[in-house]
C-alpha positions as CSV (number, residue, x, y, z in Angstrom):
1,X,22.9,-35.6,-4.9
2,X,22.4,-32.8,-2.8
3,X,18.9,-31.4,-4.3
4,X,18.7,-28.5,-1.8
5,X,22.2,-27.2,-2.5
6,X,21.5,-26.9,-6.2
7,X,18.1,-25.4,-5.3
8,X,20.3,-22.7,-3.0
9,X,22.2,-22.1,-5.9
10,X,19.6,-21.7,-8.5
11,X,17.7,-19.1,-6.2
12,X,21.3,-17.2,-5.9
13,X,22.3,-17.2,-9.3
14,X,19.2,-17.8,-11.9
15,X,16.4,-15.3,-9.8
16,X,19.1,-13.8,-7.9
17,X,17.1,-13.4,-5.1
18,X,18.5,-11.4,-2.1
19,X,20.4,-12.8,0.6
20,X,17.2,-12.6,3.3
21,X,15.1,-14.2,0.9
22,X,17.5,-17.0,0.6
23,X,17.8,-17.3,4.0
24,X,14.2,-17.9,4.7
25,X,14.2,-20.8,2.2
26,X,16.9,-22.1,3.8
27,X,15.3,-22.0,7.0
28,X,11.9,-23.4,6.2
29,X,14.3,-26.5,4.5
30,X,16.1,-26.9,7.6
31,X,13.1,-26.7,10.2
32,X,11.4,-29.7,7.3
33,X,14.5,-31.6,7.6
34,X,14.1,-31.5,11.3
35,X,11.0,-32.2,11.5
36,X,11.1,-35.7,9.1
37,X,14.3,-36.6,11.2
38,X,12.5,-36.1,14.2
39,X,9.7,-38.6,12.6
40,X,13.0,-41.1,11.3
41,X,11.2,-40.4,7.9
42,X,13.6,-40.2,4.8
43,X,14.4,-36.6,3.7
44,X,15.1,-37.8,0.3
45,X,12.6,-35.4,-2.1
46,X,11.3,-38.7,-3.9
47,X,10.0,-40.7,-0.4
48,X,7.8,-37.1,0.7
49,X,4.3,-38.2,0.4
50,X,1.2,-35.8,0.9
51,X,0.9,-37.4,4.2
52,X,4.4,-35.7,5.9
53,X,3.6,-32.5,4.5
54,X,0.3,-32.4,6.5
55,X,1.9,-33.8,9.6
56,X,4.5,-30.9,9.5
57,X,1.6,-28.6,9.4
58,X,-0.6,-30.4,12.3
59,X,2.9,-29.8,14.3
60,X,3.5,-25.8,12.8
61,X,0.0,-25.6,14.4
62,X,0.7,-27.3,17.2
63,X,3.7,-25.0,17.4
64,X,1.5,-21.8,17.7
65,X,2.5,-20.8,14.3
66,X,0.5,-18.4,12.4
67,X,-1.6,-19.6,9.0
68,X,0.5,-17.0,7.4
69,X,3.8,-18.3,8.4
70,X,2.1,-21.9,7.9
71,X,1.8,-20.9,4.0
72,X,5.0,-19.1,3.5
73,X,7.0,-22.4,4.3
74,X,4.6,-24.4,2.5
75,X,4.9,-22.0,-1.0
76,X,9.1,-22.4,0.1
77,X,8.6,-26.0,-0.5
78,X,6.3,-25.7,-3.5
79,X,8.8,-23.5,-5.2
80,X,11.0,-26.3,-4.5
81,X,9.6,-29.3,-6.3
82,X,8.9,-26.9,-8.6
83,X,12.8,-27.0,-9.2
84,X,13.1,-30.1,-9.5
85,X,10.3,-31.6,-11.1
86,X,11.6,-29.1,-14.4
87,X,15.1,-29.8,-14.2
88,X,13.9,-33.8,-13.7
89,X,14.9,-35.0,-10.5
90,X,11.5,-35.8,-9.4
91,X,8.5,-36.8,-10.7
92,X,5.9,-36.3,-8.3
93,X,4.2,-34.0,-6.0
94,X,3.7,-34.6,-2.4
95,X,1.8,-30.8,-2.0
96,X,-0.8,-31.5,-4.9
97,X,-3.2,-32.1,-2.7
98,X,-1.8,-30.7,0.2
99,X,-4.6,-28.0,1.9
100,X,-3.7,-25.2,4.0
101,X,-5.0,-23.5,6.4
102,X,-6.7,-20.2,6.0
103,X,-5.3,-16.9,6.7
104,X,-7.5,-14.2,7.8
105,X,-7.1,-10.8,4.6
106,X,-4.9,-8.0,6.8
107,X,-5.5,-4.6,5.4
108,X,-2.0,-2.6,4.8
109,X,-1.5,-0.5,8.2
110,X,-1.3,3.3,7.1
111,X,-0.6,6.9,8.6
112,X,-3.5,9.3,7.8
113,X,-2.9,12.1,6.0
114,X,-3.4,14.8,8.9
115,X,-0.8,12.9,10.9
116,X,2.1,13.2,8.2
117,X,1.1,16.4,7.7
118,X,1.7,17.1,11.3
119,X,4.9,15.3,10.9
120,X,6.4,17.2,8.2
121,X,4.8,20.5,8.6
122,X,4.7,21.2,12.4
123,X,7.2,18.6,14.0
124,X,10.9,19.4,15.0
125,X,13.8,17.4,13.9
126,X,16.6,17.2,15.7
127,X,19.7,19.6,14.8
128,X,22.2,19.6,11.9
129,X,23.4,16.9,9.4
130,X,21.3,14.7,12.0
131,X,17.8,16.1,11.7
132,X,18.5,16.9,7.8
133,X,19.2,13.3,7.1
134,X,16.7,11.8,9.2
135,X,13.6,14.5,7.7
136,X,14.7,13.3,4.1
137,X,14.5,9.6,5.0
138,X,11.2,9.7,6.0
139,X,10.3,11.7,3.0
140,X,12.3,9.4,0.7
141,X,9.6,6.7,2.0
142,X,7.0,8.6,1.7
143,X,7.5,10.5,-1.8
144,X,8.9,7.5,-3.4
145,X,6.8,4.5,-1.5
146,X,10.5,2.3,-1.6
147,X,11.5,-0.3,0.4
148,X,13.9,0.4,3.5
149,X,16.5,-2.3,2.0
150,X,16.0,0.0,-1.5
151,X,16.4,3.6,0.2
152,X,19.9,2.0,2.2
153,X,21.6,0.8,-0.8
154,X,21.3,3.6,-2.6
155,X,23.7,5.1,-4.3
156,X,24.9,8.8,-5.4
157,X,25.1,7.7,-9.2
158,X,21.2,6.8,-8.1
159,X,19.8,9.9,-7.6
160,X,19.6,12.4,-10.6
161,X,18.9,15.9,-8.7
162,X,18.9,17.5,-12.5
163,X,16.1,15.3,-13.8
164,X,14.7,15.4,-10.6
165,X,14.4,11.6,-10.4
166,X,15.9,8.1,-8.4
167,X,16.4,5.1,-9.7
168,X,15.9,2.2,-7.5
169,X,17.2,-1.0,-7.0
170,X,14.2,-3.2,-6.6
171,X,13.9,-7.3,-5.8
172,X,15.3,-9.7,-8.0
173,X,17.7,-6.3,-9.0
174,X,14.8,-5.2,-11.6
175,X,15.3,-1.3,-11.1
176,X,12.9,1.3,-11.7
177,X,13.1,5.1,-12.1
178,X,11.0,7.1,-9.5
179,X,9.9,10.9,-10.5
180,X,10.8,13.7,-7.5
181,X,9.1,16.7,-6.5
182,X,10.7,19.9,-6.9
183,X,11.1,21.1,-3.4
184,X,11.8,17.7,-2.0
185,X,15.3,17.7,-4.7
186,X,16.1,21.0,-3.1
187,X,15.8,19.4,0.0
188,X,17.9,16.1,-1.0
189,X,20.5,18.4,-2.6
190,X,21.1,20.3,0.7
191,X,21.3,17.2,2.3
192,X,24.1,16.0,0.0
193,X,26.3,19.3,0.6
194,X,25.6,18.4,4.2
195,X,26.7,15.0,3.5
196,X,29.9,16.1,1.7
197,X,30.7,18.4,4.0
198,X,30.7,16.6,7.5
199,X,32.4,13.4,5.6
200,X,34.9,15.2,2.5
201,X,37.0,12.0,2.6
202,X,33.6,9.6,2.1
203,X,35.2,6.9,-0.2
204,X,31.9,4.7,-0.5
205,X,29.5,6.2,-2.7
206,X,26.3,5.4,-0.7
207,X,23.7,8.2,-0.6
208,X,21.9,7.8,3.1
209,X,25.2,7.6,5.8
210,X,24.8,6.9,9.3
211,X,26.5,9.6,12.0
212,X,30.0,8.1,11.3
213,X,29.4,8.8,7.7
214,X,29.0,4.7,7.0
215,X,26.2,2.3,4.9
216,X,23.2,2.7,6.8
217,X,21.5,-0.6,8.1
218,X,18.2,-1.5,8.3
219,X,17.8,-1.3,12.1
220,X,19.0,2.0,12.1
221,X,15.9,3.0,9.4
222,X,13.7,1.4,11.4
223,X,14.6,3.7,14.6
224,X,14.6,6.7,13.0
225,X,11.1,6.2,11.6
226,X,9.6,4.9,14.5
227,X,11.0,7.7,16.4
228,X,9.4,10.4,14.5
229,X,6.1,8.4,13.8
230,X,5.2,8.3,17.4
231,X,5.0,11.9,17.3
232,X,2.0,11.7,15.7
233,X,0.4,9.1,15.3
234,X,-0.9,5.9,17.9
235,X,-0.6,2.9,15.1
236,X,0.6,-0.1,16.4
237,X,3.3,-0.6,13.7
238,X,5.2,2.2,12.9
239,X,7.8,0.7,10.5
240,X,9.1,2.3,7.2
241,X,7.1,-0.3,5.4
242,X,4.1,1.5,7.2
243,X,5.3,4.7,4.9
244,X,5.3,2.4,1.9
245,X,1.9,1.3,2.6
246,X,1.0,4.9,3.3
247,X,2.6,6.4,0.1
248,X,0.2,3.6,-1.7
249,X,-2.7,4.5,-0.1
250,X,-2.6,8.5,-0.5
251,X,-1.7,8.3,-4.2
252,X,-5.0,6.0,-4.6
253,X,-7.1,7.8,-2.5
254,X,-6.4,10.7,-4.5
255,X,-7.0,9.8,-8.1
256,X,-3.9,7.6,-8.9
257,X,-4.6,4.4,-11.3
258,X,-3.8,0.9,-9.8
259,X,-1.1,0.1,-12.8
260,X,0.8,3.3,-12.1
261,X,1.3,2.5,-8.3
262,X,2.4,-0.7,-9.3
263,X,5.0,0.2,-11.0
264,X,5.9,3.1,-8.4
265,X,6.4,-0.2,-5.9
266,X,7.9,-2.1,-8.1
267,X,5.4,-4.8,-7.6
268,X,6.0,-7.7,-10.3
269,X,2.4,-8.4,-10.5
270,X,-1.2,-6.4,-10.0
271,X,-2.7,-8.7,-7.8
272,X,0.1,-7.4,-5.1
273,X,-1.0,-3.9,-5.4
274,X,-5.4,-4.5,-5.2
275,X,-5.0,-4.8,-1.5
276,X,-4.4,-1.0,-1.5
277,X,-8.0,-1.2,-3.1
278,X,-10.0,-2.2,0.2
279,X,-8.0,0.6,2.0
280,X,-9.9,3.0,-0.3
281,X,-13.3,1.3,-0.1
282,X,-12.9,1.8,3.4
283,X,-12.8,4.8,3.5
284,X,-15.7,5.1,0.9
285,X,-17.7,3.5,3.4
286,X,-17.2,6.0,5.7
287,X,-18.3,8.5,3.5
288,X,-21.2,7.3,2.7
289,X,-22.4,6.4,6.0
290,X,-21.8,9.9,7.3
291,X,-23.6,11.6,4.3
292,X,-25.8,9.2,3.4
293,X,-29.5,10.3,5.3
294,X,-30.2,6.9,5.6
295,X,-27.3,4.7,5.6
């Protein structure tokens, strides 16, 4: 039986995850497989002992791979026997008592306030349809805090310029509705008649369209963020995630309750969102050591 095909297919189907997310599980099964080949060890799920799961880490580590990227194939394989042990192809567990190594807490990299302030207020965007569409995408990100994969397959029937609102397409397809600010669905809705009007024949219904009026792609996201970020600011990473982290980090900083930016992100889960948490206690810290008269 092939237990990794019907694994394939129950990602696909029953959690309909996306295609990249599929991709990496199929990856991290593929670079397992290679590895027991490679050791002329069985690859049959019920021979796996505890012992080739820590050899395949010794070599990941061995390989110069990061503890993070150690413990994302490790929780592929996990999901896996999960699979199977609950639709009863196997019975035991070869990652029971498999430890990993630890990963060292990364803070969410952010753009400080002044800096988009700079960015929206004071920097020049290119000309026409051009400029107008690349100024809304980066205020998409940051108004809304969505992911880039979210904003590009948006659709028209997705954003509700009356009710001042977008609904977004989130992972596993769980969709959630996003609340606009006034002047930014003024902005969106001269972006649209920009839209219309460069591209009256558009047949495809998505929202964001690249300079040939197609689906944008993630790449091309990435460029025009990037672009306009350096502009004003000197953080390493300067990705629209970055916004998404940023959008996070603003609404906390200024009042908003840890449930609500949860569900703003679409996060299944709180625990996802408390990392925003040490962000703010940061920059409590700071505070208090400049006001503090003896800290």
């Amino acid at each position: 039986m092939d237990y990794k095909e019907s694994f394939l297919q129950f990602l696909k189907i029953e959690k309909r995850y996306s295609p990249h997310t599929v991709r990496s599980y199929l990856n991290d099964f593929d670079q397992f497989d290679s590895f027991l080949r490679l050791q002329n060890l069985s690859g049959n799920p019920d021979d796996i002992t505890s012992h080739d799961v820590r050899s395949w880490i010794v070599a990941l580590i061995g390989n110069g791979y990061s503890p993070s990227s150690i413990h994302r194939k490790i929780s592929s394989l996990r999901v896996f026997y999960r699979f199977l042990r609950k639709e009863g192809l196997v019975t035991g567990d070869p990652l029971e008592k498999v430890v990993l190594p630890r990963t060292a807490k990364r803070l969410p990299v952010f753009v400080e306030e002044k800096a988009l302030d700079r960015l929206l207020d004071e920097c020049q965007f290119d000309d026409g349809f051009k400029g107008l569409r690349d100024r809304v995408i980066i205020e998409m990100l940051y108004f809304t805090g969505m992911r880039r994969a979210e904003l590009t397959g948006l659709r028209n029937s997705d954003v509700d310029l009356t009710a001042a609102s977008v609904r977004v397409t989130g992972k596993r397809n769980k969709q959630r509705i996003i609340p606009l600010v006034g002047h930014f669905a003024v902005k969106l809705l001269d972006y649209s008649r920009a839209r219309n009007a460069g591209f009256p024949d558009l047949p495809s219904g998505w929202f964001f369209v690249d300079d040939r009026g197609n689906k944008l792609y993630d790449k091309y996201v990435y460029n025009i963020v990037r672009k306009y970020l350096e502009m004003v600011t000197t953080i390493e990473k300067k990705s629209p995630h970055v916004l998404r982290h940023t959008f996070a980090t603003h609404m906390l900083n200024h009042g908003a309750d840890l449930n609500s930016i949860k569900e703003f992100l679409g996060h299944a889960n709180l625990s996802a969102t408390q990392i925003y948490t040490h962000n703010s206690f940061e920059k409590l810290r700071k505070i208090y050591k400049q006001s503090h008269p003896r800290a």
